[in-house]
N, C-alpha and C positions, 0 to 999 in steps of 0.2 A: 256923623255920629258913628262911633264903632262898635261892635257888636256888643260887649260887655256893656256899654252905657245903653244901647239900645234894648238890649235883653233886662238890664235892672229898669229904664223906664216902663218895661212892659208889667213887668211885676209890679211895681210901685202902685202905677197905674189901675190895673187888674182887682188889685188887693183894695184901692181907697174906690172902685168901685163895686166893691162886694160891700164894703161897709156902708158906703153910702146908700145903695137899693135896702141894704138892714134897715136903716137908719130913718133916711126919706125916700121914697120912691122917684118923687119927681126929679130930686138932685141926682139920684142914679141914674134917670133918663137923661138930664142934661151932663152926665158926665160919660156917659156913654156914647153920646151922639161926639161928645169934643175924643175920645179915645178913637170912633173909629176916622174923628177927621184928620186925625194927627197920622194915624195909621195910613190912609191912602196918601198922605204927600210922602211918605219916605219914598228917595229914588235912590235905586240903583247905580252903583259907580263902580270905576273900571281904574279907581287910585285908594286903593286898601292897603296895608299892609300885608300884603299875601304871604300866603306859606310856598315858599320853593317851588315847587312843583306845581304850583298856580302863577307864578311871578308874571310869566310873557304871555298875552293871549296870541294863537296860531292865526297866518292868516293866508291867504292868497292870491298870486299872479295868475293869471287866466290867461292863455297865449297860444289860438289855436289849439293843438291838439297838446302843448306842453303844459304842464300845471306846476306852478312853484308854491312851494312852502316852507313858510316864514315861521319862526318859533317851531319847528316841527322838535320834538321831545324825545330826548334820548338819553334820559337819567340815570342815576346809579343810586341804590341802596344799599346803605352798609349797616344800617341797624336801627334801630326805631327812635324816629324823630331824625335820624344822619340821612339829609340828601347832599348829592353831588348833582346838583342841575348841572343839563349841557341842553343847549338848546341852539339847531341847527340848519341850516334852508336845501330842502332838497327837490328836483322835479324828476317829478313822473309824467307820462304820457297816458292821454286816457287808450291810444289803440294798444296800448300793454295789459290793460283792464279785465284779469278771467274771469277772475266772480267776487263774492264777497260771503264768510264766514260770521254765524252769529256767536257770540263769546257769553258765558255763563259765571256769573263771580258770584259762590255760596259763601256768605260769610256766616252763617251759622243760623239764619229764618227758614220756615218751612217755605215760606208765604210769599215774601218781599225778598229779592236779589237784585243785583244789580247787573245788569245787559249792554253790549255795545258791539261794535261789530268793525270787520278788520277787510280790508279792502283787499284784493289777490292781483299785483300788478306783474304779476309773472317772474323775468330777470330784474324788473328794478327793487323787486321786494314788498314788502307790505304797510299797508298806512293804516293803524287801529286806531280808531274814532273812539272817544268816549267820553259821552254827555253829563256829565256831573255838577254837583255844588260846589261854588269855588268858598274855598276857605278860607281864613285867616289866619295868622302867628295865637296860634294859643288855642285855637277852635275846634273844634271837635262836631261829629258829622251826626245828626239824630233825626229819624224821621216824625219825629214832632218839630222840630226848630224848623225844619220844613216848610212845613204849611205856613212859616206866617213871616215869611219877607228876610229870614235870616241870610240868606244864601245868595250871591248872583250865581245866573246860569254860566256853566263855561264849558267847550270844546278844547276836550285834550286829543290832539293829533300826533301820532309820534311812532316808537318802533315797539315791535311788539315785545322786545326782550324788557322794555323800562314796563309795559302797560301790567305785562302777563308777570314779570319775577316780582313788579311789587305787589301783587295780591298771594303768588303762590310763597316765595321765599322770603320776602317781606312779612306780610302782615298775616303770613301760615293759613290764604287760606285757600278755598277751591276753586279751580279754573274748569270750568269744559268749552269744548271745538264741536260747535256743529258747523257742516258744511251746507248751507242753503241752494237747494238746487238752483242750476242755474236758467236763466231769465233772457231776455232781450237785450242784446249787447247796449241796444241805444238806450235802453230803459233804467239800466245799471250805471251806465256813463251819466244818465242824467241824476240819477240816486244821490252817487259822489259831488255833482256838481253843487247840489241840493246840497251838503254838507260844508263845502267848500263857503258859499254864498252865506248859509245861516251864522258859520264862523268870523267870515268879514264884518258881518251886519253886527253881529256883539260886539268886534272891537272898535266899531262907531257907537253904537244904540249899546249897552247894556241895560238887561234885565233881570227880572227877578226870578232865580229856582223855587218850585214848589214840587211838595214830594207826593202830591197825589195826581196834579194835573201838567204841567211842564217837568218833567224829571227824564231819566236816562230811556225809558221805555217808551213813553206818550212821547216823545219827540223821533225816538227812530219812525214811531206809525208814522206823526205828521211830516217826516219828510218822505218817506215813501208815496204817501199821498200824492206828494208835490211834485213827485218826479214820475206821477204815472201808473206806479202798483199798486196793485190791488192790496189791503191791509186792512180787513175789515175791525170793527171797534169788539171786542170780544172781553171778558169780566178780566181775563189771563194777563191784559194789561196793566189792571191795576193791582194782582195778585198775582205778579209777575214768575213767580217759582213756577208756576204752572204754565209757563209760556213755551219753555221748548218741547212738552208733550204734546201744546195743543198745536202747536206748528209741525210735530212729526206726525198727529193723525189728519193734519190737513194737507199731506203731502209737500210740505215746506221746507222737510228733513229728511231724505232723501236716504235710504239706509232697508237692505234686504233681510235686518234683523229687528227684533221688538224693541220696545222701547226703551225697556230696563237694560237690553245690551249693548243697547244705540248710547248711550248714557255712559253707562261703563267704558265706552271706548273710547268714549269723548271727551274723556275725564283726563285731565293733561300733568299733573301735579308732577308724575313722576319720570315723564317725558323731560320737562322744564329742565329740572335740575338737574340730570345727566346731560341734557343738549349745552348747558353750560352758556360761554357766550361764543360757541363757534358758526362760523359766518352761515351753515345751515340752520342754526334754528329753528325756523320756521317751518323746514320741514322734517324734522325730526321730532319735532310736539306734535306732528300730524298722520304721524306714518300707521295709526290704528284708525284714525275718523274714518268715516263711513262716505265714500259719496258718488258723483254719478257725472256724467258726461252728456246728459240729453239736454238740450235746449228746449225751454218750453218758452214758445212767444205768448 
């Protein structure tokens, strides 16, 4: 069933049973009970007609210290609604592995933003992770349609110029660069592996995105979990705007100025588009973040 037919069954639904609880009680119980049976069999699939830029799910070879990636994402925006998918396989090494970047996308909520984080493999470059709703032709992204089975979950792996220009120059809106102190080299290796793994397993098992408890932040926690670190459960996850304050007074964010100028620095927008698409990049969006060289095991 595709989303539109699923979305008007819901309605339909919803509506004949508001009438019916008006109406008879007991029929609104027994119509309830069949809405929410209907509701737990919808499953999850991984053959939609997707939007572009969800088309291929990413996945990976695992090879000793080499890692390849399939579908790795390296698109082009030319104007709202124009994608130019390119979608390409590249491997990194995990002994290339310096640290990992957490990424801040304000699209205009005090409260709710959306987080992902960008891997620092030194010369081979960087792999930005981000955990989102996969969409469909015509679909649009709402943190209501969220909560209730509209969305599969999906890992975009790709290059940071498609992740970061389509929020900054795309879709106008705001990117920041914290650099997260760095960590245990095996712990971080295992972090990534941790993403790698969770990616595979979608493109067999698909499941369902939910925007308060499986979404782009409650899954960076659970894979950090999984790979070791410490990431205690705090309110900031699910009031996510407040995640990179509460991770800069937990020492997470690494920076000998406050917070309001750790923020400012880290604010990328106008780095982006001057850095252009020249083969620096990456570090020319970076050349004001804040950050540090101690290892903390």
């Amino acid at each position: 069933m595709n989303f539109f037919r699923r979305r008007t069954a819901v309605a339909v639904a919803v509506v004949l049973l508001l009438l019916a609880i008006w109406w008879q009680p007991l029929v609104g119980l027994v119509l309830a009970l069949a809405l929410t049976i209907w509701w737990l069999c919808l499953r999850p699939s991984n053959t939609r007609n997707w939007l572009p830029e969800y088309a291929e799910p990413p996945w990976a070879e695992i090879d000793g210290d080499a890692v390849t990636i399939h579908n790795f994402r390296n698109s082009q925006y030319r104007a709202p609604g124009e994608v130019i998918p390119r979608w390409e396989t590249r491997t990194f090494h995990l002994a290339q592995l310096r640290g990992v970047d957490l990424l801040v996308n304000d699209f205009g909520s005090r409260h709710i933003v959306h987080t992902f984080l960008s891997f620092d493999f030194g010369p081979e470059g960087y792999i930005c992770t981000s955990i989102e709703a996969r969409r469909q032709e015509g679909e649009i992204y709402t943190p209501l349609h969220g909560l209730f089975r509209q969305y599969e979950l999906y890992y975009v792996m790709g290059d940071e110029r498609d992740l970061i220009r389509l929020r900054t120059e795309h879709r106008r809106q705001g990117v920041y660069i914290y650099r997260l102190v760095e960590t245990d080299p095996k712990k971080l290796g295992a972090l990534f592996l941790v993403y790698l793994r969770a990616a595979n397993e979608l493109r067999e098992r698909p499941r369902w995105y939910h925007a308060a408890v499986d979404n782009c932040t409650t899954n960076i926690r659970v894979n950090a979990r999984a790979s070791g670190l410490d990431f205690r459960w705090t309110w900031q996850i699910l009031f996510n705007g407040h995640l990179d304050e509460f991770l800069f007074r937990q020492g997470m964010i690494p920076s000998p100025l406050s917070f309001a100028d750790t923020k400012t620095r880290a604010y990328v927008n106008d780095r982006v588009r001057l850095a252009g698409d020249g083969p620096d990049f990456s570090i020319r969006i970076r050349e004001q973040v804040p950050a540090e060289s101690k290892v903390v095991v």
